[in-house]
Phi, psi and omega in degrees: 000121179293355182279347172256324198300297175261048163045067198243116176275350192237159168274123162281325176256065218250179197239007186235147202276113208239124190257037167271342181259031199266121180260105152331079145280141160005310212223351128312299185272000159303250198011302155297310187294292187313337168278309187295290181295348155264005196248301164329315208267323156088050148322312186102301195203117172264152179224124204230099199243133190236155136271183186294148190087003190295306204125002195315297162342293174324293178278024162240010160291294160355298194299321131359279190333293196303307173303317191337288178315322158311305184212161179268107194248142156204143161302106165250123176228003163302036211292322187284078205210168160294166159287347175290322203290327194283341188287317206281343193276346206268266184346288168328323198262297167284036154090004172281114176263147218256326289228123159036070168213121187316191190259000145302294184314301195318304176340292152279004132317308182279341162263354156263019165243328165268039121260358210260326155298355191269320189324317172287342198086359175252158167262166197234120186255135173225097162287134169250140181214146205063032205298336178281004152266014174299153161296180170260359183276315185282358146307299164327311163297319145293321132349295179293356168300300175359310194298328190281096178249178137235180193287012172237325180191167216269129171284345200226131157246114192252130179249137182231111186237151208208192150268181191307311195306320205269344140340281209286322185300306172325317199259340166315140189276297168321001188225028173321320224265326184268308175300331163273014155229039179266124185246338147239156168193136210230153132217204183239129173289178163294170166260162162286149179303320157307249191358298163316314183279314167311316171281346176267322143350303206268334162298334204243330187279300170339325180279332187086064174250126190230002187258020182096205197270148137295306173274166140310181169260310200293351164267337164329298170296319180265357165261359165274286213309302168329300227249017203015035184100344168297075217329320137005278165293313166292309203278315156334312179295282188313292204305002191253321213288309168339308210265335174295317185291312204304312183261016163259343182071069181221074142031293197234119172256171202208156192282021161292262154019302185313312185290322117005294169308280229267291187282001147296259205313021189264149163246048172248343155289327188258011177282129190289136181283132214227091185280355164216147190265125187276151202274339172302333193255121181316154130356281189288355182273358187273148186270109166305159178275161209282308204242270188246173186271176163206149158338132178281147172297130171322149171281140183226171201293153208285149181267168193302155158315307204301349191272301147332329137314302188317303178291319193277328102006318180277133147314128209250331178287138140318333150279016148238019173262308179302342214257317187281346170294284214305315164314317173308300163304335173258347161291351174267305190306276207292342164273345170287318159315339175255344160315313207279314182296291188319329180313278180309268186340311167271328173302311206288328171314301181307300147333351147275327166283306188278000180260355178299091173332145173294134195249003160194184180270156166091006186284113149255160134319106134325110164307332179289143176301137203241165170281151161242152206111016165202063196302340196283340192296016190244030167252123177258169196262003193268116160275177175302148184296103193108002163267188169235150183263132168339108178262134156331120161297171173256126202286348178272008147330081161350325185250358154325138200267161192248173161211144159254124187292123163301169174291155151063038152258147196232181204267315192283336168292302158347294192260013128275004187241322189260310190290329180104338208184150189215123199198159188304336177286307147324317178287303190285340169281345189271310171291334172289347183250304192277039170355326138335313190280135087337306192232087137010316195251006172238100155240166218259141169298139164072035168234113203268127195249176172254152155219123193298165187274147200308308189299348173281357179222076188316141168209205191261179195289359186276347148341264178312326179289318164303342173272312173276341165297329155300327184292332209076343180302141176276141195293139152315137180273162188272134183296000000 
């Protein structure tokens, strides 16, 4: 229940006409002064015609109140009756037993009992509300209460009260005798959007909201616009939304908030769908809508499956739709981040490679970036135009020195660790004594490489050294 979530000891929006919430709009309170004065003034018979949701009801309970002290009152709202059932409901109600008696007695009953109140000094007030469903013979019957008078003045004062339809019954040539003695007739219009926003106000303090505005003003604007001023309609709108802000934990509503509400309350989702309209079926046979109707939308083109998938797919709560964005968002966050390392990372490699000097003639550089631990694999073995390629040793040659490959070892660290140097031509006697390596830029750990011999490559004595140490031979001593 949302009445403790906004510190409401009352339902403000309650569905029963309680005339402690009856908010004076302009043309209420024309209403109220015109029922009271015709009812004083002792017209005989007033009439207060609405459409449905106005409040009329509210206010002739409201009226009720005021008379209580005053005059001998009764309520009729059972209209779908005979004239025997409406004489017994009217004698019940002012306290009369009624019980298995013709339309005579009844009669003289209800005149000794209205001289016996004209005697006292009280009126005896007869509300009928929903009066346009009476027949027209029990209009009649009612007209002829009229007849109970004296030469001053009327004993029974009757208000007929109704929706339009008791206008149009009313205006029938048959019911000439009774619309002219009808001495007022009053209604009520819609409200205004002030009004509107005033009545919702004026509702929530009556409940005892004492923590400040609930609506917005810009939601204010959209429930006079929703509801058209119909009291009705404000209050279905406010108790959903209330009920809704409550199980969102949302304080203050707004017209986000709204738009949800209104598509609760649409009854255009639960209408079986109709791809063509039959020209048989009437208008008025159609199921109205719960609050106001509005224009159907243009057609528009049907959407991709995939969109449709999508929507059935998405989560429908609100926290966990916020909860899978936020995830969604932070799995974006972290692959750009990593994009972003990979990036960096590889432009600094490439720039360490082009800043590496050619390490022999007939050498290019590759612009790709090599892994590291294999700065050589970026040499290509193709010589220059116009060279000759190297002649080979011979590889079944005993004193060729070996390496067994290590982690993160490469062809060019090999013949720089055994040759002193590493160049295109070196590459290519290194593919020539190993027939195995394939691939220049791949070799396998715990793969026994060939290396041609040092005096076919002059270097330096760290050369020579690596050659005989490789050999087993104990290194020369310097003379």
């Amino acid at each position: 229940m949302f009445l403790d979530y906004y510190g409401l000891p009352d339902q403000p929006f309650g569905a029963t006409p309680d005339p402690r919430f009856l908010y004076f709009s302009r043309t209420h309170r024309e209403a109220q002064a015109s029922l009271w004065y015709g009812i004083h003034s002792r017209r005989g018979f007033v009439a207060l015609v609405a459409t449905p949701g106005m409040g009329k009801t509210t206010l002739l309970l409201q009226l009720l109140e005021r008379l209580r002290s005053s005059a001998r009152t009764a309520f009729l709202f059972q209209t779908q009756c005979d004239s025997r059932q409406f004489l017994r409901y009217l004698l019940g109600d002012l306290g009369l037993d009624s019980r298995e008696q013709d339309p005579v007695r009844m009669h003289e009953q209800l005149n000794e009992l209205l001289l016996r109140e004209a005697a006292a000094n009280r009126r005896v007030v007869v509300i009928i509300d929903e009066a346009q469903n009476l027949d027209e013979s029990v209009l009649e019957t009612v007209r002829l209460l009229s007849d109970f008078e004296t030469p001053r003045e009327k004993l029974m004062q009757i208000v007929l009260a109704g929706q339009p339809d008791l206008a149009a019954k009313l205006a029938n040539p048959s019911l000439a005798q009774l619309r002219q003695r009808i001495g007022v007739l009053c209604r009520l219009d819609p409200l205004s959007p002030t009004e509107t926003a005033l009545y919702i106000q004026h509702r929530l303090q009556v409940a005892g909201n004492r923590n400040g505005l609930i609506f917005t003003s810009a939601a204010l604007e959209s429930i006079a616009e929703r509801s058209q001023g119909i009291p009705r309609n404000i209050n279905t709108i406010c108790f959903n939304a209330l009920s809704l802000g409550c199980a969102l934990r949302r304080k203050i509503i707004d017209p986000k908030l709204l738009q949800e509400v209104f598509a609760d309350l649409s009854f255009d989702s639960l209408l079986p769908a109709s791809p063509t309209a039959s020209p048989l079926v009437a208008p008025h046979a159609l199921p109205a809508r719960a609050l106001t109707p509005t224009p159907a939308p243009a057609p528009t083109p049907a959407a991709p499956r995939s969109s449709f998938l999508f929507s059935r797919l998405w989560p429908r709560d609100r926290f966990t739709r916020a909860l899978l964005q936020a995830v969604l968002v932070a799995v974006l966050f972290v692959m750009a981040v990593v994009a972003s390392v990979l990036y960096i990372e590889r432009t600094r490699l490439g720039r360490l490679l082009q800043a590496t000097p050619p390490m022999g003639e007939g050498a290019t550089v590759a612009t790709v970036p090599a892994a590291p631990g294999h700065v050589a694999s970026s040499i290509s073995p193709t010589p220059l135009p116009g060279t000759q390629p190297a002649a080979l040793p011979n590889q079944d040659s005993p004193q060729l020195p070996t390496h067994i490959v290590g982690p993160n070892d490469s062809l060019g660290d090999i013949s720089v660790r055994y040759l002193g140097k590493f160049d295109g031509r070196l590459l290519q006697e290194i593919l020539a004594l190993n027939d195995d390596v394939k691939n220049p830029d791949h070799i396998e750990v715990g793969q026994r490489i060939r290396l041609p011999l040092a005096d076919s490559n002059p270097g330096s004595e760290r050369s020579a050294a690596n050659v005989e140490r490789n050999s087993g031979k104990p290194p020369r001593k310097e003379p």
